[in-house]
N, C-alpha and C positions, 0 to 999 in steps of 0.2 A: 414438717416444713410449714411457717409461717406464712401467710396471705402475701405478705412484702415478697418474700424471698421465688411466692410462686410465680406471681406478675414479673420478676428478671427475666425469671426463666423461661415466661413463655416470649416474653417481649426478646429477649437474647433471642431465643430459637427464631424467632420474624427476621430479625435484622439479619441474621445467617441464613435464610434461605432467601432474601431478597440481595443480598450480594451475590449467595450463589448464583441469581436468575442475572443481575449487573455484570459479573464476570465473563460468565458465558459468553453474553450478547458481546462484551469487548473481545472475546478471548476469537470470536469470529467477523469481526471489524479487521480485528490485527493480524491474521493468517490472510485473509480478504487482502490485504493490503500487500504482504510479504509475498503470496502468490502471483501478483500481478506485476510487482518490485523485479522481482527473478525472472518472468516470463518476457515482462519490458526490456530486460537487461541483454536478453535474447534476441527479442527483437533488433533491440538495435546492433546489436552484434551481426545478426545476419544481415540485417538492411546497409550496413555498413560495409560487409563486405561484396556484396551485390553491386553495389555503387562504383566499387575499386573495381572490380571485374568489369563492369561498362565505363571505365575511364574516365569518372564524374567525381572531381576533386571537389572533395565535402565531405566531413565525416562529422556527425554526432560522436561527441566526448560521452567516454563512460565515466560518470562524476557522480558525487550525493547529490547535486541537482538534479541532474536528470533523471536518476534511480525513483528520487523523491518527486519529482515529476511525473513518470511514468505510473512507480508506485498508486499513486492519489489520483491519477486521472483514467489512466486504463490507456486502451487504445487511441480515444484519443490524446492524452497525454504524447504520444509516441508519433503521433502524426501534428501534434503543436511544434515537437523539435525540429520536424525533418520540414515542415511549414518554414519555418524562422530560418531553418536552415538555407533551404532554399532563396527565400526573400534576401539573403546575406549574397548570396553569387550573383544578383540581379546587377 
């Protein structure tokens, strides 16, 4: 093997263990997010039905906004909707 062909090869092997290391980090951004997606969707599912049991006409929609709401902001994402919510029955 040639001087040329050896510098690919190592330079190849960098670029694949620094996407390895880029991957990762996203690959636990994106579970981080889907975990919190699913658990919010719950939320509001339970909080929604809490509400209907004390006679409190309001419900947070289960939508891509609000998933994606909840998703990217967490808890409070979840307390931003039932916020707004609320300010809506004033």
């Amino acid at each position: 093997m040639d001087t040329k062909a050896g510098m690919l090869v190592v330079a190849g092997i960098c670029i694949l263990v620094l996407a390895i290391g880029f991957l990762r980090k996203n690959a636990e951004i994106l579970l981080n997010f889907i975990v919190r997606a699913v658990l919010g969707t719950m939320g509001i599912y339970a909080v929604n039905l809490c509400l209907a049991k004390l006679g409190i006409a309001g419900a947070v929609g289960i939508n891509p906004f609000t998933v994606l709401t909840v998703g990217s902001l967490g808890t409070g994402g979840l307390g931003l909707l039932y916020g707004i919510m609320f300010y809506h029955l004033l």
